[in-house]
DRENVEX-202817 format. One record per residue: residue number from 1; z, y, x of N, C-alpha, C in turn; residue in three letters. Coordinates in nm, 4 decimals. Layout:
{NUM,{Z,Y,X},{Z,Y,X},{Z,Y,X},'ALA'}
...
This chain:
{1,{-0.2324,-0.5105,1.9395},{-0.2436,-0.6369,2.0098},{-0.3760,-0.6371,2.0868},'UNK'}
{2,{-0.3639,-0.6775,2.2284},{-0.5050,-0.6563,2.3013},{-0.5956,-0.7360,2.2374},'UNK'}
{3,{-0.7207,-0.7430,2.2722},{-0.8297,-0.7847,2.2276},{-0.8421,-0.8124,2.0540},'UNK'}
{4,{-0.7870,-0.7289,2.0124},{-0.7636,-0.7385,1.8569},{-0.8159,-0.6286,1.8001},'UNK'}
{5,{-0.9826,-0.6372,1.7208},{-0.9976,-0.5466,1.6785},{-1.0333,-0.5695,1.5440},'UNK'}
{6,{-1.0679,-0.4877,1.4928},{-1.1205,-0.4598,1.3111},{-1.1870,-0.3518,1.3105},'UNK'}
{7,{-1.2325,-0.3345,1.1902},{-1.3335,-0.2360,1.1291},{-1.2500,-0.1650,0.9918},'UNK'}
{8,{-1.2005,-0.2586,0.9031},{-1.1778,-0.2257,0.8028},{-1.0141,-0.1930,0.8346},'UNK'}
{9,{-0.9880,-0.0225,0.8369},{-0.8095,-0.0175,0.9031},{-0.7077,0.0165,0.7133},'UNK'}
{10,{-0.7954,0.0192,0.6466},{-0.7302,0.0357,0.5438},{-0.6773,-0.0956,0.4373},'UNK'}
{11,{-0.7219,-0.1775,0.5111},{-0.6575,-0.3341,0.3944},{-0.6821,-0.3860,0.5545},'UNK'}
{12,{-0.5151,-0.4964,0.5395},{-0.5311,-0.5689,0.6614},{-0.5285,-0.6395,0.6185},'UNK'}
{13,{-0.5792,-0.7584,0.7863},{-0.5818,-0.8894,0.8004},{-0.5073,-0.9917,0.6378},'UNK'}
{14,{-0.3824,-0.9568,0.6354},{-0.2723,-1.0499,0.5508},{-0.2667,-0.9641,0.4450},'UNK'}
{15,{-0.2989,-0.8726,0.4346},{-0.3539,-0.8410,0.2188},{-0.2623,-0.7025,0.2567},'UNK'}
{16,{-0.2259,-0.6268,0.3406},{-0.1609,-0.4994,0.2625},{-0.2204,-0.3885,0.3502},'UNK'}
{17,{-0.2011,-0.2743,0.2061},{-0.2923,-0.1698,0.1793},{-0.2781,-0.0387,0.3172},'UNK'}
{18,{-0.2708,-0.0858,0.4019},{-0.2270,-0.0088,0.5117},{-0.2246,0.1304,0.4795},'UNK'}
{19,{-0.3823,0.1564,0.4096},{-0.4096,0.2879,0.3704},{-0.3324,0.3732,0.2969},'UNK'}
{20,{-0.2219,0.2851,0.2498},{-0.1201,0.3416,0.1558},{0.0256,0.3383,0.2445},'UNK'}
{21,{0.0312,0.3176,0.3494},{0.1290,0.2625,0.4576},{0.2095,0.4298,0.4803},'UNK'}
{22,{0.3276,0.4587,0.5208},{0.3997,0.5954,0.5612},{0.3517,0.5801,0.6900},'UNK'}
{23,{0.3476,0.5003,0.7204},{0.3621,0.5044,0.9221},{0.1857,0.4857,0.9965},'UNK'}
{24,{0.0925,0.4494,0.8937},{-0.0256,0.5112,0.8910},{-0.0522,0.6891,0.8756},'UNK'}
{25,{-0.0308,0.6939,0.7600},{0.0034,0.8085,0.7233},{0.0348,0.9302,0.8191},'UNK'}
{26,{0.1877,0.8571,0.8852},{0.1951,0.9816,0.9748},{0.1213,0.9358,1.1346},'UNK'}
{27,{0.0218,0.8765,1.1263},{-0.0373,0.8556,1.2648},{0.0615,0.7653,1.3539},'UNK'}
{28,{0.1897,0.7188,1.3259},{0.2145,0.6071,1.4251},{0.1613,0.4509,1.4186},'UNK'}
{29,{0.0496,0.3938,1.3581},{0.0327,0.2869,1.3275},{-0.1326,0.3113,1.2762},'UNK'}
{30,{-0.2162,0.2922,1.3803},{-0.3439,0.3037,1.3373},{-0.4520,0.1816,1.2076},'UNK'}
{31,{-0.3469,0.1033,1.1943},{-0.4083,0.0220,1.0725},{-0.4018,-0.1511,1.1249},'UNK'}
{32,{-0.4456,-0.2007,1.0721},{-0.4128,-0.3471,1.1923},{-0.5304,-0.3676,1.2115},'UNK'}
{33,{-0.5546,-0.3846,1.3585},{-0.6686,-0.4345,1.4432},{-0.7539,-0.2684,1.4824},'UNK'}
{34,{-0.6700,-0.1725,1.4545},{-0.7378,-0.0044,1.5283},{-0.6539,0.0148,1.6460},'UNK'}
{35,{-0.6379,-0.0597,1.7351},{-0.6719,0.0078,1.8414},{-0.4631,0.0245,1.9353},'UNK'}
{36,{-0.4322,0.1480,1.9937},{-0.3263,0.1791,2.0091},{-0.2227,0.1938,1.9515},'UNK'}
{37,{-0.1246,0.1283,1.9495},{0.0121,0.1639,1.8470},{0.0195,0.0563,1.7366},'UNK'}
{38,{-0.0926,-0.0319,1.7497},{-0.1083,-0.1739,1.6561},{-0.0322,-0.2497,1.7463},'UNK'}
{39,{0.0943,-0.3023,1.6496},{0.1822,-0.4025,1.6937},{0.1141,-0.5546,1.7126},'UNK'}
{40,{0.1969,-0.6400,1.8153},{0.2085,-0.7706,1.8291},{0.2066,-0.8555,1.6792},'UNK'}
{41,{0.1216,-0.9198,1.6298},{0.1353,-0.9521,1.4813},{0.0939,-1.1289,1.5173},'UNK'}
{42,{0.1402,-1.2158,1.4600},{0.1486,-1.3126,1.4760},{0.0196,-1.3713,1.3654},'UNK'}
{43,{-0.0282,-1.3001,1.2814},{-0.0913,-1.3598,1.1720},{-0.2169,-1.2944,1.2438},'UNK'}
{44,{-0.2345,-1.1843,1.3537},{-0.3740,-1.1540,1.4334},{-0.3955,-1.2286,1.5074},'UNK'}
{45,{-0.2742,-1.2753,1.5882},{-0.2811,-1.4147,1.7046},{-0.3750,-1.5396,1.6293},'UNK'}
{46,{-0.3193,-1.5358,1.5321},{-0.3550,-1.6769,1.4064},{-0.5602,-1.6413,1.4369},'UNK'}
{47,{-0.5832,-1.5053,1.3402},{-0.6945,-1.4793,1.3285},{-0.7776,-1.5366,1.4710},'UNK'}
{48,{-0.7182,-1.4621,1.5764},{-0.8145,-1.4831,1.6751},{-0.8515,-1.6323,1.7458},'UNK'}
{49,{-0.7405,-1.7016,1.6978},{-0.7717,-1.8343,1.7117},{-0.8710,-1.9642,1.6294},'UNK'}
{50,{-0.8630,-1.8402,1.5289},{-0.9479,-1.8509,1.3961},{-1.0831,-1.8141,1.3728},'UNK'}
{51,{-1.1173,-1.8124,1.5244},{-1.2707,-1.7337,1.5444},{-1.2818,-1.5914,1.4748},'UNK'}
{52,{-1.1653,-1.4968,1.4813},{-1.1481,-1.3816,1.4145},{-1.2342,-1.3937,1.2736},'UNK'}
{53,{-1.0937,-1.4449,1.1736},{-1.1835,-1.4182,1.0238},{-1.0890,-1.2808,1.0168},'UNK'}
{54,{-1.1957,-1.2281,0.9553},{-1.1669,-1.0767,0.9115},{-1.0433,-1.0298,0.8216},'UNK'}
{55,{-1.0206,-1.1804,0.6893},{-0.8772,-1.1612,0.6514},{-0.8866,-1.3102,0.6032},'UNK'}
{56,{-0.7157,-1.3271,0.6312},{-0.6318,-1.4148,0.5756},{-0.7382,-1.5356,0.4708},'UNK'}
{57,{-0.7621,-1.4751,0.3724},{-0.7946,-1.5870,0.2324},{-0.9205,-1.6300,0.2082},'UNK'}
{58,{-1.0226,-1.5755,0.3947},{-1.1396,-1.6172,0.4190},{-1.1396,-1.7456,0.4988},'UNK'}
{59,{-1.0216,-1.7316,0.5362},{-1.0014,-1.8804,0.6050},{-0.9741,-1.9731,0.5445},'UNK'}
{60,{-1.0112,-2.1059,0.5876},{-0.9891,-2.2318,0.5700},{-0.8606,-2.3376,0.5556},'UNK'}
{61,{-0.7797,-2.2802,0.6095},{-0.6004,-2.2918,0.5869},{-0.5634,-2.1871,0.4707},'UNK'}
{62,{-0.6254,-2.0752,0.4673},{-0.5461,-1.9968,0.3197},{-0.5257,-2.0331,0.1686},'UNK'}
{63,{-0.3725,-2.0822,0.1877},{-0.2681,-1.9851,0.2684},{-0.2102,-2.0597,0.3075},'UNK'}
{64,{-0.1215,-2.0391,0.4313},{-0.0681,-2.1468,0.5251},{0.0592,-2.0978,0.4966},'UNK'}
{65,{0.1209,-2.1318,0.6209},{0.2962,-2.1622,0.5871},{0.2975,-2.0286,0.6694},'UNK'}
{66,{0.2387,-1.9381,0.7257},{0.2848,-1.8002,0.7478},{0.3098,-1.6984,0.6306},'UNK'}
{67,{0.2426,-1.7714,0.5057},{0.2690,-1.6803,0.3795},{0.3868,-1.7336,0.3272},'UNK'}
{68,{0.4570,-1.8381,0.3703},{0.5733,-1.8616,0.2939},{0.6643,-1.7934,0.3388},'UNK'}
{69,{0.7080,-1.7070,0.1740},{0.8128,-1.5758,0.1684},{0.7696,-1.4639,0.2561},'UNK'}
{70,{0.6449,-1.4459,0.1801},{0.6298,-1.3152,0.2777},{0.6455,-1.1860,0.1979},'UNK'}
{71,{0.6753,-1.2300,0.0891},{0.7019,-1.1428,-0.0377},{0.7923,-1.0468,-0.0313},'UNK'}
{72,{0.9307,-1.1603,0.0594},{1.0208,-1.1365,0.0090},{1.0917,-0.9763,0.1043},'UNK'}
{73,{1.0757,-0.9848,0.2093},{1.1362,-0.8586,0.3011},{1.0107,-0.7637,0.2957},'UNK'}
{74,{1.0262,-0.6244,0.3015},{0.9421,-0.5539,0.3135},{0.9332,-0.4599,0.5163},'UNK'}
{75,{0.8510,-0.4294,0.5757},{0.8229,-0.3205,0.6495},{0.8491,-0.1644,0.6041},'UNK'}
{76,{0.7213,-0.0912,0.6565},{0.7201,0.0115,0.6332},{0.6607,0.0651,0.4699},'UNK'}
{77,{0.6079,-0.0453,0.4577},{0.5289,-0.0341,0.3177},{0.5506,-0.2012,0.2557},'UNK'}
{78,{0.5029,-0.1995,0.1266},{0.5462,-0.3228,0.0518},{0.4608,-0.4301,0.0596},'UNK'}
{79,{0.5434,-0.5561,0.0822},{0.4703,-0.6380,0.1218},{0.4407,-0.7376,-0.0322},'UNK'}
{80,{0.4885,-0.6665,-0.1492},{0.5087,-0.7841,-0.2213},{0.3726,-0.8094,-0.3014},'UNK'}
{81,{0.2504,-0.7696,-0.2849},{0.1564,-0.7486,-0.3609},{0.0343,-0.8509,-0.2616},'UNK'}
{82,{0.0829,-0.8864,-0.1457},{-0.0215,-0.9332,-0.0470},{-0.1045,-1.0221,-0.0999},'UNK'}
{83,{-0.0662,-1.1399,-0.1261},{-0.0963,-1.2264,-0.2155},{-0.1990,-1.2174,-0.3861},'UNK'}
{84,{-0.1193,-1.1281,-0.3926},{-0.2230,-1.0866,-0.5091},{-0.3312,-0.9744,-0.5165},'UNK'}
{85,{-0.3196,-0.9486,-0.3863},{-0.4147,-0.8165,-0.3303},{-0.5373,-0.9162,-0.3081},'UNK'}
{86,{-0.5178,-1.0263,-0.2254},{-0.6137,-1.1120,-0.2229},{-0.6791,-1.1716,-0.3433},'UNK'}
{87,{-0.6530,-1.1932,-0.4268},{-0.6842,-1.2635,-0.5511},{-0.7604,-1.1528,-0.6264},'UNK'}
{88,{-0.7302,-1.0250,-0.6156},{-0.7776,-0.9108,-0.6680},{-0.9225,-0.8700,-0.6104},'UNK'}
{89,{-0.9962,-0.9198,-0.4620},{-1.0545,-0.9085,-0.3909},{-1.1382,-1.0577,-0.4239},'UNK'}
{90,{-1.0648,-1.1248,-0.4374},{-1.2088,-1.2231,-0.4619},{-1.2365,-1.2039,-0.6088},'UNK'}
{91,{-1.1756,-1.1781,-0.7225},{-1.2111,-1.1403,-0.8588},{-1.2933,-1.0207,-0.8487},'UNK'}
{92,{-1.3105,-0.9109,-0.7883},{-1.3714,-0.8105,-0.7996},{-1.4776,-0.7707,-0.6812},'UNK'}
{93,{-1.4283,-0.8414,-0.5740},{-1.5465,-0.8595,-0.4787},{-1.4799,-0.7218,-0.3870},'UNK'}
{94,{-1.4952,-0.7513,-0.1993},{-1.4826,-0.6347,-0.1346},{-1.4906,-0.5216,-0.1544},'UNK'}
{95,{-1.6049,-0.4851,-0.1586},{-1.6605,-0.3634,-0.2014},{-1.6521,-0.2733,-0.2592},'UNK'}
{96,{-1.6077,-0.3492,-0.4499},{-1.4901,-0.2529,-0.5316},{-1.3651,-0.2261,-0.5022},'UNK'}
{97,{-1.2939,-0.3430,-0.4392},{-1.1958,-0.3022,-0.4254},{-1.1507,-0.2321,-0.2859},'UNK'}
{98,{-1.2209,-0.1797,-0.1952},{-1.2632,-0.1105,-0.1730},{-1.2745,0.0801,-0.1986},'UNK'}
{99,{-1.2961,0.0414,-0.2974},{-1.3630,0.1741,-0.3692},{-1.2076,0.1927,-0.4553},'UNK'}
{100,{-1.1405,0.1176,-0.4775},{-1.0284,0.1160,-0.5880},{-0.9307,0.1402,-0.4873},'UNK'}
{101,{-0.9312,0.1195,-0.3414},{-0.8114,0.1603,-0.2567},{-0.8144,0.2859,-0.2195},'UNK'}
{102,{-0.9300,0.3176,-0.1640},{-0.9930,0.4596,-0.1275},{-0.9919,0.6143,-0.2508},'UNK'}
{103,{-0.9538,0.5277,-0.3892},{-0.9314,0.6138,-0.4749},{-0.7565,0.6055,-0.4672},'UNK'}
{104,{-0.7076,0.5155,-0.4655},{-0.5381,0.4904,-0.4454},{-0.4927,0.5962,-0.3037},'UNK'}
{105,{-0.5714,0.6029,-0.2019},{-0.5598,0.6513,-0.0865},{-0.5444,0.7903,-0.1351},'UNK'}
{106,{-0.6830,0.8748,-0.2230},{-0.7034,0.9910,-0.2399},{-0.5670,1.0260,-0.3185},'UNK'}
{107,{-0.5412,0.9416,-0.4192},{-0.4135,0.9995,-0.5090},{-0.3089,1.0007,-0.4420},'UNK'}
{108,{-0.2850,0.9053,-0.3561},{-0.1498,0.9628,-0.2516},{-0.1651,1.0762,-0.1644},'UNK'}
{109,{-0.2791,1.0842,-0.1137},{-0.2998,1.2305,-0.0639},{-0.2666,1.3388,-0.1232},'UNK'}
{110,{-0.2833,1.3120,-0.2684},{-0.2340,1.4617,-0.3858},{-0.1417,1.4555,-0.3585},'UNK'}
{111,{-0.0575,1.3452,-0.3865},{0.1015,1.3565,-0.4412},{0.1879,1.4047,-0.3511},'UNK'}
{112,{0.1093,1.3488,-0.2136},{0.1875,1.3777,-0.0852},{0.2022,1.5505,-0.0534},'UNK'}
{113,{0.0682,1.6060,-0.0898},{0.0631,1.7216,-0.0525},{0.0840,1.8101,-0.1769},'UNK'}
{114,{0.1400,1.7734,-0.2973},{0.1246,1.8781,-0.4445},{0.2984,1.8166,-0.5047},'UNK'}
{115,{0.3459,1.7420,-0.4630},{0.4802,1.6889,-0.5176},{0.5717,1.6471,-0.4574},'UNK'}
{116,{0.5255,1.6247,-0.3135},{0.6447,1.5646,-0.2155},{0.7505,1.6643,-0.1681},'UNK'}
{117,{0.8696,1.6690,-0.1960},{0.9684,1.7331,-0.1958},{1.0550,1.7090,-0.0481},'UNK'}
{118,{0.9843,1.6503,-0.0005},{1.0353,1.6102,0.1837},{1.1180,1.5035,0.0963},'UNK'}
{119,{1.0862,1.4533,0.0122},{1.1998,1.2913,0.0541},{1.1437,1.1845,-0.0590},'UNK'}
{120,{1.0048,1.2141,-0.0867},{0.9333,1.1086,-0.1523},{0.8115,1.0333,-0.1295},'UNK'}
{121,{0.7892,1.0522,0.0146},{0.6902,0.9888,0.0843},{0.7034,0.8281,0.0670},'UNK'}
{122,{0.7926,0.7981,0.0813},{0.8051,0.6451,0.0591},{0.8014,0.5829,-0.0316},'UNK'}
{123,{0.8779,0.6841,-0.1126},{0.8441,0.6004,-0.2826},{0.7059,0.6414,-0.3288},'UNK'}
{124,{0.6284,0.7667,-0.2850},{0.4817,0.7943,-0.3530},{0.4212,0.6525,-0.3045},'UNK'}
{125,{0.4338,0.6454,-0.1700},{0.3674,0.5158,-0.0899},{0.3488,0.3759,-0.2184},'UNK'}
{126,{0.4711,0.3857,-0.1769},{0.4947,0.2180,-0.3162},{0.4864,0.2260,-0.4359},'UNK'}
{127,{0.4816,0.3857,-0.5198},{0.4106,0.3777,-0.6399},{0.2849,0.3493,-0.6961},'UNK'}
{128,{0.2292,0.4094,-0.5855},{0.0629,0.4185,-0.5714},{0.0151,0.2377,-0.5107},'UNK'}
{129,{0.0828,0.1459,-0.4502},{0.0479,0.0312,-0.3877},{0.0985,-0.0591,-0.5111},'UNK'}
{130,{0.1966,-0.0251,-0.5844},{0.2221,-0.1405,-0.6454},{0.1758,-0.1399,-0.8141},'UNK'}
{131,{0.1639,-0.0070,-0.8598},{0.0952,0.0277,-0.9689},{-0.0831,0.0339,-0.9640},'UNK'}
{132,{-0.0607,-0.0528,-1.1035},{-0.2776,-0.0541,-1.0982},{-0.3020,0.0718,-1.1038},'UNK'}
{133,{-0.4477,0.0957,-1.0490},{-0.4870,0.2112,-1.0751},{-0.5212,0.2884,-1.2009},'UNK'}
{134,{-0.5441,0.1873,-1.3378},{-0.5381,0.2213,-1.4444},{-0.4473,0.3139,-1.5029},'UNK'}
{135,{-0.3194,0.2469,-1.4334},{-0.1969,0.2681,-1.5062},{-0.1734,0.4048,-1.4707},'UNK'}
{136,{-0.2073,0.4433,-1.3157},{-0.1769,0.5814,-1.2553},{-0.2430,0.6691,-1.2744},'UNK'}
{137,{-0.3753,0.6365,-1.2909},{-0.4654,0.7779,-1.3608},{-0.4278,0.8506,-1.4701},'UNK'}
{138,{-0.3157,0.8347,-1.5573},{-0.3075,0.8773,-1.6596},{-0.1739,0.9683,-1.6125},'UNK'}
{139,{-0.0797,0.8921,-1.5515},{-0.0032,0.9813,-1.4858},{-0.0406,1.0906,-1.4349},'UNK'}
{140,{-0.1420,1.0631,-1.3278},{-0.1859,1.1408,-1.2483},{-0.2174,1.2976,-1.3458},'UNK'}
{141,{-0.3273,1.2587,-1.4858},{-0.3340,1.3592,-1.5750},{-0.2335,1.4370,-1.5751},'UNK'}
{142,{-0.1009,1.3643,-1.6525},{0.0094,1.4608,-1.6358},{0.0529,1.5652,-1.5330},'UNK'}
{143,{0.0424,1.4939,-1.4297},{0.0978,1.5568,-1.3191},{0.0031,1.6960,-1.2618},'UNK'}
{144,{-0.1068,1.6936,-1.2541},{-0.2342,1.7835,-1.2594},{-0.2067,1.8528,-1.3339},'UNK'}
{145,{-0.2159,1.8070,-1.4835},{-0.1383,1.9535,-1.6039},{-0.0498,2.0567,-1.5515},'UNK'}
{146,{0.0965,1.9535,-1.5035},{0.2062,2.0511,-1.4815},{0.1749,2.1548,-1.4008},'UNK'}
{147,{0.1456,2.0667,-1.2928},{0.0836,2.1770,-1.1467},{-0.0193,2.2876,-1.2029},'UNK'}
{148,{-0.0897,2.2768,-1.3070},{-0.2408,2.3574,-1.3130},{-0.1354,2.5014,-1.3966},'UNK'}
{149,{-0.0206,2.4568,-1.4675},{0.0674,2.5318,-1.5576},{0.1305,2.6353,-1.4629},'UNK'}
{150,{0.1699,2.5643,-1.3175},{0.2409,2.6639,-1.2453},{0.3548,2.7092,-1.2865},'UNK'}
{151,{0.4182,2.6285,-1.3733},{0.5721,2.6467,-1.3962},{0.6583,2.5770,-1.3082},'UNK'}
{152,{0.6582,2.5293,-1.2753},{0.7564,2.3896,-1.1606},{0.7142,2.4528,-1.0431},'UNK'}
{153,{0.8659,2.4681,-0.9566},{0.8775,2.4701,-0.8368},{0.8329,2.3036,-0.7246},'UNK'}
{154,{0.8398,2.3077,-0.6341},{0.8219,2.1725,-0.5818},{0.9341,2.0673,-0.6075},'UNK'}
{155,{1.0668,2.0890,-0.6230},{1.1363,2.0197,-0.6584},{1.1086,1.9500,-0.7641},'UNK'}
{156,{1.0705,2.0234,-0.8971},{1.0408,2.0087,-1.0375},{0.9427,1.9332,-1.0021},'UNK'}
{157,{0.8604,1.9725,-0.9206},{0.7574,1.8849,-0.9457},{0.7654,1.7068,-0.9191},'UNK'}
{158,{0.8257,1.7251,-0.8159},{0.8666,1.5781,-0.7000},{0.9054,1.5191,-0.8277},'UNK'}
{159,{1.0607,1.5617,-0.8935},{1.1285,1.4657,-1.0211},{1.0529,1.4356,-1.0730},'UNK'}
{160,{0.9566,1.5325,-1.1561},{0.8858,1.5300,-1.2721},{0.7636,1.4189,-1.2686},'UNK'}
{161,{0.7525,1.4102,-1.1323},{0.6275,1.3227,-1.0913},{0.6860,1.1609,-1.0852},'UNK'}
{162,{0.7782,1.1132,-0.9653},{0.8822,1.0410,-0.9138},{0.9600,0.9708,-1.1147},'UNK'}
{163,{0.9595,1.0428,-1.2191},{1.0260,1.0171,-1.3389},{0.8728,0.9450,-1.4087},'UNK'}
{164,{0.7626,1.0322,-1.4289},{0.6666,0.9344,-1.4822},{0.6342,0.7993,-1.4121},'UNK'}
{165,{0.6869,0.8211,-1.2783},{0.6006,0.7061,-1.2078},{0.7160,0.5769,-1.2232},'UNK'}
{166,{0.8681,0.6389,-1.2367},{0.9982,0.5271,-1.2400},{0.9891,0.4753,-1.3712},'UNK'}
{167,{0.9367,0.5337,-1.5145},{0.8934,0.4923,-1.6425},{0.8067,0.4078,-1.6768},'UNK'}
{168,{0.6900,0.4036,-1.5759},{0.5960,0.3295,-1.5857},{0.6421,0.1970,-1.4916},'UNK'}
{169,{0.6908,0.2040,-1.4321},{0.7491,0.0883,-1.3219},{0.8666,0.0151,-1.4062},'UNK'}
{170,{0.9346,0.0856,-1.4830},{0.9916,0.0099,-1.5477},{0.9404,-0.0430,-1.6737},'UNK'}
{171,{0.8565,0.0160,-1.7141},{0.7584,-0.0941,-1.8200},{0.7129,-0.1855,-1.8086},'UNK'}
{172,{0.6625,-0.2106,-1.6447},{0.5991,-0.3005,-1.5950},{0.6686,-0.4107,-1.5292},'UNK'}
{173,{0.8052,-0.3822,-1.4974},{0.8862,-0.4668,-1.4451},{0.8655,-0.4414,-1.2942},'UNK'}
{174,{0.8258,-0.3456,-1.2456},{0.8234,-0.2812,-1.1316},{0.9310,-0.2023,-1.0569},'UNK'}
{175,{1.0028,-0.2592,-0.9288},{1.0981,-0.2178,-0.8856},{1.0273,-0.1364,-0.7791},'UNK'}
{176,{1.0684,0.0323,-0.7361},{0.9393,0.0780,-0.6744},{1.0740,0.1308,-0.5120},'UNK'}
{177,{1.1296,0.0019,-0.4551},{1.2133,0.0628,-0.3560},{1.1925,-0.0643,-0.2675},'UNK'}
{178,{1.1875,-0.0687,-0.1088},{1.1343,-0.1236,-0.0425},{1.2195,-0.2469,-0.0599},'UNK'}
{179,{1.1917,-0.3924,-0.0194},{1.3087,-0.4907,-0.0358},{1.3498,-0.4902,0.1044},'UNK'}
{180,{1.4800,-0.4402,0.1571},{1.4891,-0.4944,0.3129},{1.5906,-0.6064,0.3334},'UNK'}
{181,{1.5169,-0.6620,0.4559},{1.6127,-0.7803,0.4493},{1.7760,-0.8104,0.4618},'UNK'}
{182,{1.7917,-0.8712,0.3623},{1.9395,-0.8730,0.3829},{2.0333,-0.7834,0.2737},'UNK'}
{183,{1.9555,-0.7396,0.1755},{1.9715,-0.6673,0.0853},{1.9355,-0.7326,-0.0637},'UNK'}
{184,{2.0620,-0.7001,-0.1145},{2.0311,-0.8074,-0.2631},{1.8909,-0.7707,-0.3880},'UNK'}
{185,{1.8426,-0.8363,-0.4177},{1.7127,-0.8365,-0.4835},{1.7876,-0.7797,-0.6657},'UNK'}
């Protein structure tokens, strides 16, 4: 969007983790407010009228009636955490969390490049965005083991990885598949 810029391309404006985004990822979508290939967004229009606040829940209307049901359809990446991405950010302050995305970022970088079997980019995406980071470091252990063992082909690995991460999602009550609209919940 013209005259729409940012600094921070890895958490946008409206709470999601861009940095964890597929379509970041593969370079079509430079983050919201970077520049070329950043879509028309109605909640940046908002900002800039807003004397550009940097995000959503710094403003004085947050949260307005653009957050109603924003939960509910997903994009390219999941939108259902926005809301509480924010709440997570004023409990822990920028900075860490921050530091807690940029470590979420690095672990999708593994998975992407040590387990992705060409058809789990999307679900690594939304495992890593919708699971705490607590919860995934321990996975992550596992998954490091197998690989360090060198028994598993990449296939083996993708399941083997994709199975701890569907176990833990279902402990948590975590559905880890995009919601699109028009599609039953």
């Amino acid at each position: 969007m013209k005259n729409f810029k940012r600094e921070d391309l890895l958490f946008s404006l409206c709470g999601l983790n861009c940095g964890l985004c597929t379509m970041q990822l593969d370079h079509y979508c430079p983050g919201c407010g970077g520049g070329a290939g950043n879509q028309a967004c109605a909640i940046a229009r908002c900002s800039l009228q807003h004397e550009g606040v940097e995000y959503c829940y710094l403003c004085d209307e947050y949260p307005c009636e653009k957050y109603e049901g924003i939960d509910e359809f997903d994009s390219f990446i999941t939108h259902r955490n926005q809301l509480k991405e924010f709440d997570k950010v004023k409990s822990m302050g920028l900075e860490n969390y921050h530091a807690e995305l940029a470590e979420k970022v690095e672990i999708l970088k593994y998975l992407l490049a040590n387990c992705n079997d060409g058809r789990r980019k999307s679900f690594f995406c939304i495992a890593v965005n919708l699971l705490e980071l607590q919860d995934i470091k321990p996975i992550m252990e596992k998954i490091e083991e197998k690989i360090v063992q060198g028994e598993l082909n990449l296939k083996e690995k993708a399941i083997f990885a994709a199975n701890l991460f569907e176990a833990l999602a279902a402990e948590r009550g975590i559905v880890l598949k995009l919601n699109k609209k028009g599609a039953a919940k």
